[in-house]
DOLUMZA-970832 format. One record per residue: residue number from 1; residue in one letter; x, y, z of N, C-alpha, C, O, CB in turn; chain. Coordinates in steps of 0.001 Angstrom, whole numbers. Glycine has a CB too. Example, Ala and Ser with C-alpha at 12.3 -4.5 7.8 and 13.67 -1.06 7.14 Angstrom:
<pts>
+------+------+---------+---------+---------+---------+---------+---------+---------+---------+---------+---------+---------+---------+---------+---------+---------+-------+
: resi : resn :      nx :      ny :      nz :     cax :     cay :     caz :      cx :      cy :      cz :      ox :      oy :      oz :     cbx :     cby :     cbz : chain :
+------+------+---------+---------+---------+---------+---------+---------+---------+---------+---------+---------+---------+---------+---------+---------+---------+-------+
:    1 :    a :   13190 :   -5690 :    7800 :   12300 :   -4500 :    7800 :   13200 :   -3300 :    7800 :   14236 :   -3319 :    8465 :   11308 :   -4473 :    9046 :     A :
:    2 :    s :   12850 :   -2250 :    7080 :   13670 :   -1060 :    7140 :   12900 :      30 :    7870 :   13409 :    1138 :    8039 :   14084 :    -598 :    5725 :     A :
+------+------+---------+---------+---------+---------+---------+---------+---------+---------+---------+---------+---------+---------+---------+---------+---------+-------+
</pts>
This chain:
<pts>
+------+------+---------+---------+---------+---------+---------+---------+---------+---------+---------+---------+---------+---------+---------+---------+---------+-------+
: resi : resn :      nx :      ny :      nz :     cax :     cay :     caz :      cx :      cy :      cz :      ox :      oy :      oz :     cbx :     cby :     cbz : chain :
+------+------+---------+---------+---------+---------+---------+---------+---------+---------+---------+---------+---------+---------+---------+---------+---------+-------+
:    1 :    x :  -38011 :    4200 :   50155 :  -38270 :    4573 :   48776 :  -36968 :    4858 :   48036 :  -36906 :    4456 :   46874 :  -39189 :    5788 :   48719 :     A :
:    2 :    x :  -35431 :    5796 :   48795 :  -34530 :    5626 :   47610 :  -33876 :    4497 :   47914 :  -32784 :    4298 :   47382 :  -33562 :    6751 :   47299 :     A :
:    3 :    x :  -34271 :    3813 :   48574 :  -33187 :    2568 :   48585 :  -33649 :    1374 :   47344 :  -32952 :     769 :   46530 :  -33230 :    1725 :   50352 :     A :
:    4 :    x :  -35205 :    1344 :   47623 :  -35934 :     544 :   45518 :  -35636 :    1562 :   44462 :  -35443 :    1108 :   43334 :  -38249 :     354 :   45186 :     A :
:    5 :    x :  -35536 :    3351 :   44690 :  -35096 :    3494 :   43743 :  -33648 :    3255 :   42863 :  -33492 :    3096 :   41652 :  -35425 :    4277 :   43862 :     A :
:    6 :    x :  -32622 :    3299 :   44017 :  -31320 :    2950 :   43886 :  -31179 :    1511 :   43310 :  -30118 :    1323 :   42714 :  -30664 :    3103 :   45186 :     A :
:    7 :    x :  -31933 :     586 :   43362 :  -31779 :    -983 :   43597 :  -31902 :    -738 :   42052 :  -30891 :    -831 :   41356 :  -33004 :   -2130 :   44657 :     A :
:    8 :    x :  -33637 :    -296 :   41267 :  -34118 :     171 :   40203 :  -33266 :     678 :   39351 :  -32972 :     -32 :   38389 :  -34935 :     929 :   40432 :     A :
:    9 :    x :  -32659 :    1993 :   39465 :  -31687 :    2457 :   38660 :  -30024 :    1421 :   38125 :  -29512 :    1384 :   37006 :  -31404 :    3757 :   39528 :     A :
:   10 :    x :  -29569 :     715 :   39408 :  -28616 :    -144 :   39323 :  -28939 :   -1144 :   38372 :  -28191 :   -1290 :   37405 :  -28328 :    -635 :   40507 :     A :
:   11 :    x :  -30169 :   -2011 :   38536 :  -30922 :   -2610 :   37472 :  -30556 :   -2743 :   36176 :  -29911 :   -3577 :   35541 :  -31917 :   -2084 :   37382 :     A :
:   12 :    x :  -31362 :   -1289 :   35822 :  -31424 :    -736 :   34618 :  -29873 :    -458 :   33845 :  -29452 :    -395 :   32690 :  -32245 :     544 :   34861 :     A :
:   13 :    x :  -29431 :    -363 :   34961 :  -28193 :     304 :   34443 :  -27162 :    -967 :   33750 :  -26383 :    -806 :   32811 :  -27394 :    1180 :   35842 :     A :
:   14 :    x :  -27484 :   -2596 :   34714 :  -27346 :   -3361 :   34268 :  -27571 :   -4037 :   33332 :  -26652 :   -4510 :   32662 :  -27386 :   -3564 :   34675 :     A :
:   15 :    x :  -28800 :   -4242 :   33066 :  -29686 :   -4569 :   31781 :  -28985 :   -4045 :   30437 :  -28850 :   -4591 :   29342 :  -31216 :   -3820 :   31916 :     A :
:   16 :    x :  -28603 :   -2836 :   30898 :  -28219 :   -1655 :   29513 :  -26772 :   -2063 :   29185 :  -26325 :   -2147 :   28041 :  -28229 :     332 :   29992 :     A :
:   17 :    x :  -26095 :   -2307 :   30311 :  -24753 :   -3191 :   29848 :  -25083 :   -4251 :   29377 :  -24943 :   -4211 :   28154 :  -23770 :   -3577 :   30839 :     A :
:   18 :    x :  -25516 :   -5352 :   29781 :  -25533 :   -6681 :   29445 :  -26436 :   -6592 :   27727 :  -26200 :   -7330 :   26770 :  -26402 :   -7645 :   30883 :     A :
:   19 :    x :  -27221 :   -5733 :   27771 :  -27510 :   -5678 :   25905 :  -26299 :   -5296 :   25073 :  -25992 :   -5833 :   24009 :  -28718 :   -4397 :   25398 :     A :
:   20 :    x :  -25454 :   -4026 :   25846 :  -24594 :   -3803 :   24762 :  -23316 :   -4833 :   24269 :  -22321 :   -4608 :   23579 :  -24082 :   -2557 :   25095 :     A :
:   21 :    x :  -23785 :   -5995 :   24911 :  -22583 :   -7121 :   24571 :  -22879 :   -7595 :   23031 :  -21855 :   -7846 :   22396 :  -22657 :   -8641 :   25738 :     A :
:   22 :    x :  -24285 :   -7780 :   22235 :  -24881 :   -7904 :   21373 :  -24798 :   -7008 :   20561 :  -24790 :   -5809 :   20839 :  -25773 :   -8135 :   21628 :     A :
:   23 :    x :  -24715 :   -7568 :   19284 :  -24842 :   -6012 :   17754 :  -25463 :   -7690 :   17021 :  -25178 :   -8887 :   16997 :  -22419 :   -4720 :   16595 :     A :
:   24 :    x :  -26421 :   -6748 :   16537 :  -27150 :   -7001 :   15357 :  -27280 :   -6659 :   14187 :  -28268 :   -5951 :   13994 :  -27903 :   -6923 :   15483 :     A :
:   25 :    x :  -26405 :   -6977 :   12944 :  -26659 :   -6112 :   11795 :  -27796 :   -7176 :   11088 :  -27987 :   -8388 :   11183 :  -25120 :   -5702 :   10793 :     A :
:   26 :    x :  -28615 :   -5782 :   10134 :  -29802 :   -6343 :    9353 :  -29415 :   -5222 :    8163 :  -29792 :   -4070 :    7948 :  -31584 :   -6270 :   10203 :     A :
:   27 :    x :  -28568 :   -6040 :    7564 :  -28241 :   -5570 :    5726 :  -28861 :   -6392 :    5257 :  -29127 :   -7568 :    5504 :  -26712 :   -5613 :    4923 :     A :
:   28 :    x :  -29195 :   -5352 :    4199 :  -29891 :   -5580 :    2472 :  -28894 :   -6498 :    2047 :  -27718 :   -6370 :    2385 :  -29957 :   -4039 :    1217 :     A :
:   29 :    x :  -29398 :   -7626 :    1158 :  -28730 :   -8785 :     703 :  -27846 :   -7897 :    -633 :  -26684 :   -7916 :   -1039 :  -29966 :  -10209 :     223 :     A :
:   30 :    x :  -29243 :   -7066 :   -1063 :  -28459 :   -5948 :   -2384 :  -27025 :   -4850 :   -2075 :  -26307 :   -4308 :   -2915 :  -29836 :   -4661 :   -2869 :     A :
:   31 :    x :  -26952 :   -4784 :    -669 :  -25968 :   -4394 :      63 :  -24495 :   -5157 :    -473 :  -23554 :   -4761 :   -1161 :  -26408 :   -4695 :    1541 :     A :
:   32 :    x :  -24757 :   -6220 :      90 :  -23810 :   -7492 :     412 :  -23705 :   -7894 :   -1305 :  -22667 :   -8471 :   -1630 :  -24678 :   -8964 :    1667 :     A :
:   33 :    x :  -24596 :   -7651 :   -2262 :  -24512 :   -8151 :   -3302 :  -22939 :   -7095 :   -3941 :  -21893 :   -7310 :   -4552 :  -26141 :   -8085 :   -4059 :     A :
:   34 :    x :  -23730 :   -5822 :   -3253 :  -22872 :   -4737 :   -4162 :  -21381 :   -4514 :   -3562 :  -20434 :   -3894 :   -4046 :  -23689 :   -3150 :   -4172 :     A :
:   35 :    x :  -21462 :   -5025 :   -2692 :  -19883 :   -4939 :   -1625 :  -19120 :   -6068 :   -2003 :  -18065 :   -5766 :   -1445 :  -20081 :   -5103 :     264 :     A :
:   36 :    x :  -18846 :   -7402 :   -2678 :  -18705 :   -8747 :   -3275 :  -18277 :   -7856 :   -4840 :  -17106 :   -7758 :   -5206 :  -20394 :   -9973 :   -3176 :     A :
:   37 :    x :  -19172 :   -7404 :   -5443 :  -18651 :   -7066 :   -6441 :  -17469 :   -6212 :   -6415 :  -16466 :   -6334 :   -7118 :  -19496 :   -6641 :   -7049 :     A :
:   38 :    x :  -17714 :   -5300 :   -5486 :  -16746 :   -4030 :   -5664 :  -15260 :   -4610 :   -4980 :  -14231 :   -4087 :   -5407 :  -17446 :   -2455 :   -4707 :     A :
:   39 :    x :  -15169 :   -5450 :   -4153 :  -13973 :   -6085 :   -4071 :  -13638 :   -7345 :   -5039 :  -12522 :   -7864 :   -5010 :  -13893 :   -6456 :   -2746 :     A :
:   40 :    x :  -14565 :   -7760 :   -5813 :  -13732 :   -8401 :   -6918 :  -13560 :   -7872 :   -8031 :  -13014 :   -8466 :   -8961 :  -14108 :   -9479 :   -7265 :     A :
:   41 :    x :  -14121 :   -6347 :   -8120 :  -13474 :   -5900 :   -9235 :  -11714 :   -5493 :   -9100 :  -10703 :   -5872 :   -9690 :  -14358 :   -4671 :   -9636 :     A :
:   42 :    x :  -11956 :   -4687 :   -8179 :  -10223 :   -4783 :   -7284 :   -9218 :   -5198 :   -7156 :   -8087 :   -4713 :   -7128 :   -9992 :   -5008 :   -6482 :     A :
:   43 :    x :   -9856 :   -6715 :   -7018 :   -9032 :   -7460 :   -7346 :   -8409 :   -7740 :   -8594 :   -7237 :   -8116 :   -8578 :   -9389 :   -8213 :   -6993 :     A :
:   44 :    x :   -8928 :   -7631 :   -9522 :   -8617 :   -8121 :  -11088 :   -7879 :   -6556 :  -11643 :   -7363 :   -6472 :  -12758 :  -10426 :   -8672 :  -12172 :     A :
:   45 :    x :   -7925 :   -5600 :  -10849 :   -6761 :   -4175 :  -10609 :   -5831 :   -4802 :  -10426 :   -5893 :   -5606 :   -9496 :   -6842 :   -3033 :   -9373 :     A :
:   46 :    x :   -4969 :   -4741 :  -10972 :   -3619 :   -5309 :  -10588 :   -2536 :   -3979 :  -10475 :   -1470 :   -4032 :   -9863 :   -3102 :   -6503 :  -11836 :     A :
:   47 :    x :   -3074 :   -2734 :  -11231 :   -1842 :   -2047 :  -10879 :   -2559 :    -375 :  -10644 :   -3648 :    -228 :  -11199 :    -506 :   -2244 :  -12295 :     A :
:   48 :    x :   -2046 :     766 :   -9920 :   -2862 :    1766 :   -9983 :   -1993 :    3323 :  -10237 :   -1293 :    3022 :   -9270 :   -3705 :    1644 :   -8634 :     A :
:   49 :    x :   -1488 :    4540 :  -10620 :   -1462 :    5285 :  -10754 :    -809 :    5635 :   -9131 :   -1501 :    5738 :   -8118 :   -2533 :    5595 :  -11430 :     A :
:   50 :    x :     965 :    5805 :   -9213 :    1388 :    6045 :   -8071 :    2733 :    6901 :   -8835 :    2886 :    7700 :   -9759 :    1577 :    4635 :   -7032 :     A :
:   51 :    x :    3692 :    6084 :   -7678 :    5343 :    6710 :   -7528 :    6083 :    5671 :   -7627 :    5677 :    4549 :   -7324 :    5826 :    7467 :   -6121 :     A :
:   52 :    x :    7691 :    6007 :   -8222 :    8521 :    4786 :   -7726 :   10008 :    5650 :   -7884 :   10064 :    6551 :   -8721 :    8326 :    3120 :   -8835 :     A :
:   53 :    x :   10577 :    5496 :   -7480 :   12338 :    6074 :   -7552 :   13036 :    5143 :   -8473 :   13045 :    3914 :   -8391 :   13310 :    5991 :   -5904 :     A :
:   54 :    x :   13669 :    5952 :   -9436 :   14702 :    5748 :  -10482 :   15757 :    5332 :  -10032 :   16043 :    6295 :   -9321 :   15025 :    6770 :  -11194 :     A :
:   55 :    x :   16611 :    4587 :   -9890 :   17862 :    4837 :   -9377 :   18829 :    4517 :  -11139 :   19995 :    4892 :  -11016 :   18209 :    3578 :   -7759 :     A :
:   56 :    x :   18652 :    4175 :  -12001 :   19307 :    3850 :  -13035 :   19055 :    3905 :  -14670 :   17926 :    4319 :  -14933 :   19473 :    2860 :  -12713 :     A :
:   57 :    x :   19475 :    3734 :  -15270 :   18978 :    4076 :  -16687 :   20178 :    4078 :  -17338 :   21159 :    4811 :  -17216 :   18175 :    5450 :  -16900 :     A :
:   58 :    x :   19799 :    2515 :  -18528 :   20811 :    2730 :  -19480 :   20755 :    1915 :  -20845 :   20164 :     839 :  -20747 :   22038 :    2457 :  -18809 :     A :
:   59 :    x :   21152 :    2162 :  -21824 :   20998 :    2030 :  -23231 :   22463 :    1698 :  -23523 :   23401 :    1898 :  -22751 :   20369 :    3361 :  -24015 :     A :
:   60 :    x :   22546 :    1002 :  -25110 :   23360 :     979 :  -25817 :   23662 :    -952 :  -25740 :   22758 :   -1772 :  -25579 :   24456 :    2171 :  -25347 :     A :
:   61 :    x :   25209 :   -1304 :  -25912 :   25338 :   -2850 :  -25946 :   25003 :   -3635 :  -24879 :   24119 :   -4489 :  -24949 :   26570 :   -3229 :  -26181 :     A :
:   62 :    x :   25738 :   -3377 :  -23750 :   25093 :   -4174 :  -22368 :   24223 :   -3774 :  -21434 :   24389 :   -4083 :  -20254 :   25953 :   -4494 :  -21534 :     A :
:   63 :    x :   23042 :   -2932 :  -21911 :   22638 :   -2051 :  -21014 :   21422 :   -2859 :  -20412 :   20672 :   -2264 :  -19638 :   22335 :    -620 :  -21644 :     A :
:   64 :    x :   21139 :   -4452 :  -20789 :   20438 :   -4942 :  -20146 :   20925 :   -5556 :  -18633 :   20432 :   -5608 :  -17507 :   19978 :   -5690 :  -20989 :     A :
:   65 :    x :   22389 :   -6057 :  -19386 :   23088 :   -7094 :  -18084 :   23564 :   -5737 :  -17195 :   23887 :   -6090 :  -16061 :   24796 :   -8417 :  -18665 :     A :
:   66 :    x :   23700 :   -4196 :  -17416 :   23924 :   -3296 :  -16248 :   22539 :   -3421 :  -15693 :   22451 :   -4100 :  -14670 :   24424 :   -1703 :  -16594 :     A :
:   67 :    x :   21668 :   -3003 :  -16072 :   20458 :   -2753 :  -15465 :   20521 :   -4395 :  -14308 :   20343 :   -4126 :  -13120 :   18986 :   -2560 :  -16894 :     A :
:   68 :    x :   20595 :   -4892 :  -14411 :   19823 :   -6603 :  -13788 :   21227 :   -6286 :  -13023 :   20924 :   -6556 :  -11861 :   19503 :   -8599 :  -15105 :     A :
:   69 :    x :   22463 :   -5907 :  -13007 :   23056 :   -5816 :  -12029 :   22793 :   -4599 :  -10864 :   22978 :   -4834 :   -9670 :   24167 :   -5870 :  -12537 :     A :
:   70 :    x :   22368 :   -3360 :  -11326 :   21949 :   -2410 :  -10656 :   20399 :   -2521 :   -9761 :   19825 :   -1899 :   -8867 :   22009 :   -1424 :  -11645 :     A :
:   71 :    x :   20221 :   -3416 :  -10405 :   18836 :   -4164 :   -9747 :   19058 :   -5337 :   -8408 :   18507 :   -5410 :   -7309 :   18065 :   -5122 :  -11140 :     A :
:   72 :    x :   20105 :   -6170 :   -9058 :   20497 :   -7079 :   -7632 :   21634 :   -6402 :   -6637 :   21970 :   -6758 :   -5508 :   21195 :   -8680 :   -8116 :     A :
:   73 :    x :   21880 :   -5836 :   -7055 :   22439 :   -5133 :   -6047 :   21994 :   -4293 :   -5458 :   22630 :   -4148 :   -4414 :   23250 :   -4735 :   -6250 :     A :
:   74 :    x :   20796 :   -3264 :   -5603 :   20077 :   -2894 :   -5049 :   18799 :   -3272 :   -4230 :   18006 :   -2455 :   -3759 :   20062 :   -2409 :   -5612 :     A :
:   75 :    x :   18713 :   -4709 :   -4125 :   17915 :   -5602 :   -3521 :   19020 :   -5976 :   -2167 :   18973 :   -5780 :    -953 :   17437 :   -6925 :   -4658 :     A :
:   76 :    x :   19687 :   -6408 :   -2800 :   20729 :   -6731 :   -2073 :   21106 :   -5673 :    -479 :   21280 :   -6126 :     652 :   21864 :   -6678 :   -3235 :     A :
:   77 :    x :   21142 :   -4229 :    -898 :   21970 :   -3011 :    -242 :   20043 :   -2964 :     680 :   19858 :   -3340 :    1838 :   22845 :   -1163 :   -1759 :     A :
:   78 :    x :   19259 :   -2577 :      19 :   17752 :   -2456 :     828 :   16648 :   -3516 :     699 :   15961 :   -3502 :    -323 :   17003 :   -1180 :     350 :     A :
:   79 :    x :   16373 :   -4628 :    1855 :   15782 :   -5584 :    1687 :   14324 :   -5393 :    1594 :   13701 :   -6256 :     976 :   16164 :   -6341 :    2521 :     A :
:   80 :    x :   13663 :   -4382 :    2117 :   12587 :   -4219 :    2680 :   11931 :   -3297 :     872 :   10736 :   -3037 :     725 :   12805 :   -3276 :    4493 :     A :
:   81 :    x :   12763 :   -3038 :       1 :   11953 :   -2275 :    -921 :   12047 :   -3147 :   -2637 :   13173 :   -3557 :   -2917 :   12673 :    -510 :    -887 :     A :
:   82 :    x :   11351 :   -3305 :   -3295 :   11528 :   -4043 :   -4150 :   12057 :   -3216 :   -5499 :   11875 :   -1999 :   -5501 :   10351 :   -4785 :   -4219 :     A :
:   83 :    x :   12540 :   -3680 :   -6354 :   13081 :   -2891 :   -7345 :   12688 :   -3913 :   -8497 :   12407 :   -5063 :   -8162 :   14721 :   -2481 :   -7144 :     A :
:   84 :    x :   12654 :   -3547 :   -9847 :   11703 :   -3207 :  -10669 :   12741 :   -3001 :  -11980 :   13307 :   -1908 :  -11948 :   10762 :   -1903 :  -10107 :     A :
:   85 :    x :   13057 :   -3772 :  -13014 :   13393 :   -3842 :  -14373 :   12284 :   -3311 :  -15455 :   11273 :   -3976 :  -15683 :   13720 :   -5259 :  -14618 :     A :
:   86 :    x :   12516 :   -2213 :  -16026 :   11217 :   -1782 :  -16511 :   12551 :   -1452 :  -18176 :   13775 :   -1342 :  -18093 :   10082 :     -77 :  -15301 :     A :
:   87 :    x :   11678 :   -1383 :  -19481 :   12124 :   -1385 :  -20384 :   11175 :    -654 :  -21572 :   10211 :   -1129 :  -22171 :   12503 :   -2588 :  -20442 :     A :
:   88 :    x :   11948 :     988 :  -21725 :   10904 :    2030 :  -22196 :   12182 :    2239 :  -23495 :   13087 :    3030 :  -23227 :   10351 :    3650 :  -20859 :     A :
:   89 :    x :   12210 :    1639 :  -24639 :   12632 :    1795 :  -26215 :   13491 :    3133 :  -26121 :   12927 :    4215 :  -26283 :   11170 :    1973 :  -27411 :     A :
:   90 :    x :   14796 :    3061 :  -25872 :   15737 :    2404 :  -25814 :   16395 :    2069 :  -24968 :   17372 :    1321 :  -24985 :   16228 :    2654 :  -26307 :     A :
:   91 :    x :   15567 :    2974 :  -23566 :   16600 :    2470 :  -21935 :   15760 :    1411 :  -21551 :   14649 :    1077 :  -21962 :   16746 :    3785 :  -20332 :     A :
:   92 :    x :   16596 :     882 :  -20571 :   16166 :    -246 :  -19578 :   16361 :     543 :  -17985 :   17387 :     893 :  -17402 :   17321 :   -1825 :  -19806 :     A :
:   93 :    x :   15313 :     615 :  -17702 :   14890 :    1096 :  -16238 :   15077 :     462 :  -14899 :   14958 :    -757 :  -15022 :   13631 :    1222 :  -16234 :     A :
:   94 :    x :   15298 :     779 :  -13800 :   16041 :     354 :  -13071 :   14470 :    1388 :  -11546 :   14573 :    2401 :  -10854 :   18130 :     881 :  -13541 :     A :
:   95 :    x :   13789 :     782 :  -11657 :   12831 :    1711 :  -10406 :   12559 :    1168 :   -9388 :   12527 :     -50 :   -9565 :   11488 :    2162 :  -10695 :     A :
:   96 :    x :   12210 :    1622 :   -7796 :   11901 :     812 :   -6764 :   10772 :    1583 :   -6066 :   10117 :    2617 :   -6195 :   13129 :     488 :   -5882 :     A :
:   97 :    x :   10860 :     839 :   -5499 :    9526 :    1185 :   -4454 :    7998 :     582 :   -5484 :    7963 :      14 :   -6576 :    9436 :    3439 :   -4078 :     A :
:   98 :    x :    6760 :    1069 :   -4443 :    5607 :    1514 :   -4458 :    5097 :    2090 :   -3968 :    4580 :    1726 :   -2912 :    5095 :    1121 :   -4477 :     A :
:   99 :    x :    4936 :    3450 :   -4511 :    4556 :    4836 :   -3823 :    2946 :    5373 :   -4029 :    2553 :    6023 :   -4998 :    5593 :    6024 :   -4503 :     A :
:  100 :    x :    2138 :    4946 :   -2897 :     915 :    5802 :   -3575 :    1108 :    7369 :   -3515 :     359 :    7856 :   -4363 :    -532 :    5475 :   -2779 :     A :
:  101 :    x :    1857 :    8411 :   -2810 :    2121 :    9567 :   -2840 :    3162 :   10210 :   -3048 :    3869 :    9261 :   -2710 :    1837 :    9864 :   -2143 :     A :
:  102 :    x :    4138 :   11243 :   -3391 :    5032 :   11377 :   -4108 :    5783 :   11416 :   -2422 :    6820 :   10765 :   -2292 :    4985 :   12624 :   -5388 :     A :
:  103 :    x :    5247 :   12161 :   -1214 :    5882 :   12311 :     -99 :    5844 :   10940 :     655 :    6204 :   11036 :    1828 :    5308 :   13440 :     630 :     A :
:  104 :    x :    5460 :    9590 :     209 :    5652 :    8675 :    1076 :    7100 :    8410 :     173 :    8080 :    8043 :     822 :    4363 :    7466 :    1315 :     A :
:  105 :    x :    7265 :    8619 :   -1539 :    8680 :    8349 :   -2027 :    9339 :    9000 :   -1587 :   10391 :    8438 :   -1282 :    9012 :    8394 :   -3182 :     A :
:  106 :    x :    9297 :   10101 :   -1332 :   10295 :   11503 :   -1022 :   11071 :   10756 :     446 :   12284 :   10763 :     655 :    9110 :   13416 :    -570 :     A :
:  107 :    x :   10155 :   10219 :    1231 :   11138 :   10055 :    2095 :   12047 :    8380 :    2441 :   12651 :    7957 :    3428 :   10396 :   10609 :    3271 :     A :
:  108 :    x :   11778 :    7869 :    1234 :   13064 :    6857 :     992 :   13789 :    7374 :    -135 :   14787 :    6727 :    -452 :   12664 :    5259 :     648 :     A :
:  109 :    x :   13596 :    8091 :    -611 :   14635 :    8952 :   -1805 :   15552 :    9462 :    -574 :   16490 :    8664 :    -555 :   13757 :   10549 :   -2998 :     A :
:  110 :    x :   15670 :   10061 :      85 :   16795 :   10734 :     711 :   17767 :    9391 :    1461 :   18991 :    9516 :    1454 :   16125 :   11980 :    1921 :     A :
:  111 :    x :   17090 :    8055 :    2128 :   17822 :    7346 :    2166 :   18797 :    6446 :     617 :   19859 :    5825 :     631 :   17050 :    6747 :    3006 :     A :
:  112 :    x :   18047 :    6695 :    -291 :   18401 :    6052 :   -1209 :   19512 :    6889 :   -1925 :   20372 :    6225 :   -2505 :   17286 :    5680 :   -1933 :     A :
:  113 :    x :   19627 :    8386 :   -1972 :   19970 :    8884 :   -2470 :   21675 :    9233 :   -1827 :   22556 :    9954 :   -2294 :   18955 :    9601 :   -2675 :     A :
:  114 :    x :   21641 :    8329 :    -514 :   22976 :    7565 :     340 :   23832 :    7145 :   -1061 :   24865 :    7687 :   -1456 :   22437 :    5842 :    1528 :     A :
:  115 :    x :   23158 :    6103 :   -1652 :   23885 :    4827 :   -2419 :   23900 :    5369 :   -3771 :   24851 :    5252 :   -4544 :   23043 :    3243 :   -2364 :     A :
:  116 :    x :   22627 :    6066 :   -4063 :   22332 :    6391 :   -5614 :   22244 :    7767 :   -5680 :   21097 :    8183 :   -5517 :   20982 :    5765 :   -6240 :     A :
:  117 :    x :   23013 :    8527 :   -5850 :   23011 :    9721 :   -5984 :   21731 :   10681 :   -7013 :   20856 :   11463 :   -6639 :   24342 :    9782 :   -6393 :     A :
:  118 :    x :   21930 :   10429 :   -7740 :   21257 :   10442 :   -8935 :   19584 :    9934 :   -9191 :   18898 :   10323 :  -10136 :   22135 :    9659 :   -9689 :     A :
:  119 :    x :   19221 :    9174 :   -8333 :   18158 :    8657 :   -7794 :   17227 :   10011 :   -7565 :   17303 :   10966 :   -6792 :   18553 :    7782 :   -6491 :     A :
:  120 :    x :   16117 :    9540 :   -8839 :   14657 :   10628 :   -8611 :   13564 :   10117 :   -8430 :   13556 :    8892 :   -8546 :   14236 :   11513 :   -9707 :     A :
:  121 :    x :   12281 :   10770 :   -8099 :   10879 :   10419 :   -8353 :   10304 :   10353 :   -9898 :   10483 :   11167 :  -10805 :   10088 :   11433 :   -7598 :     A :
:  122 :    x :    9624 :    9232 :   -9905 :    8831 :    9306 :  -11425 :    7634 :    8731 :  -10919 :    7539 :    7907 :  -10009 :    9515 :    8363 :  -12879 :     A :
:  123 :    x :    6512 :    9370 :  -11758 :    5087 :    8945 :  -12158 :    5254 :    7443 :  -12378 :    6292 :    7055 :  -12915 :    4483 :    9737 :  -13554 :     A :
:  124 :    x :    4499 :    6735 :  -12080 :    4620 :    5202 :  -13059 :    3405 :    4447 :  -12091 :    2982 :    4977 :  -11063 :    6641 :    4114 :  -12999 :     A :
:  125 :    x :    2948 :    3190 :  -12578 :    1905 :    2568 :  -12287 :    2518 :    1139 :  -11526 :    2984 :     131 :  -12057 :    1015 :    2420 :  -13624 :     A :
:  126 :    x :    2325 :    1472 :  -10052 :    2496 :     310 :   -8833 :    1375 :    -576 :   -8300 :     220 :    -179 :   -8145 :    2931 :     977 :   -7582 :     A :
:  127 :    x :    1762 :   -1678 :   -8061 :    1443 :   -2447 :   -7358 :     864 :   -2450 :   -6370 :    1739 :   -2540 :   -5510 :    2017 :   -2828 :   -7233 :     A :
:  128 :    x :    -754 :   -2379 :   -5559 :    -468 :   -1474 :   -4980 :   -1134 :   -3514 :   -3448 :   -1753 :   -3587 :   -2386 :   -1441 :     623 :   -5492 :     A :
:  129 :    x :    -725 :   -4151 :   -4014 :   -1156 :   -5174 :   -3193 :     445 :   -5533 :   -2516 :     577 :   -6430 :   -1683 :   -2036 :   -6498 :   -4137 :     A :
+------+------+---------+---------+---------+---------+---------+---------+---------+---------+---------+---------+---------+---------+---------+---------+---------+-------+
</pts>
């Protein structure tokens, strides 16, 4: 008798593996309708409410051709972070990164702040793809 029960339990125990190889989902099509939308609205987001580091700022006669140099050269010095010509009446902006939190900027500001002294955090609207 425990030797069919042992055989029995082993069984079972098998059976119960060999189902869990299988998943079955049974979603609502209205599910799937509403999940399609909500990633193509997202998509057509192109920008969202983050961080980016300043490294420059400047106005007056050539303050476009400084900026576009403070820009390739700062592409240049850090490959991995993108930098950003931005132009707010009367400076021309000079920002990098894409920061969704001020502490994911905070901690390339201290490397950045190697090259760019002067280099801060600002509010501004990133990229966030």
């Amino acid at each position: 008798m425990k030797k069919i029960l042992t055989i029995f339990f082993f069984s079972m125990l098998w059976s119960f593996a060999l189902a869990q190889g299988t998943v079955r989902y049974d979603i609502e099509p209205e599910i799937l309708r509403i999940q399609e939308d909500y990633i193509s609205n997202w998509r057509k987001v192109g920008e969202i409410n983050g961080y980016r580091i300043q490294i420059a700022a400047y106005s007056g006669v050539n303050s476009k051709s400084q900026a576009e140099y403070a820009k390739n050269s700062f592409n240049n010095l850090f490959l991995y972070t993108k930098a950003y010509l931005i132009y707010n009446e009367p400076y021309f902006k000079v920002r990098v990164g894409n920061y969704f939190t001020r502490l994911q900027a905070y901690k390339d500001l201290e490397t950045i702040k190697l090259t760019y002294p002067s280099a801060y955090i600002v509010p501004d609207k990133i990229s966030y793809r």
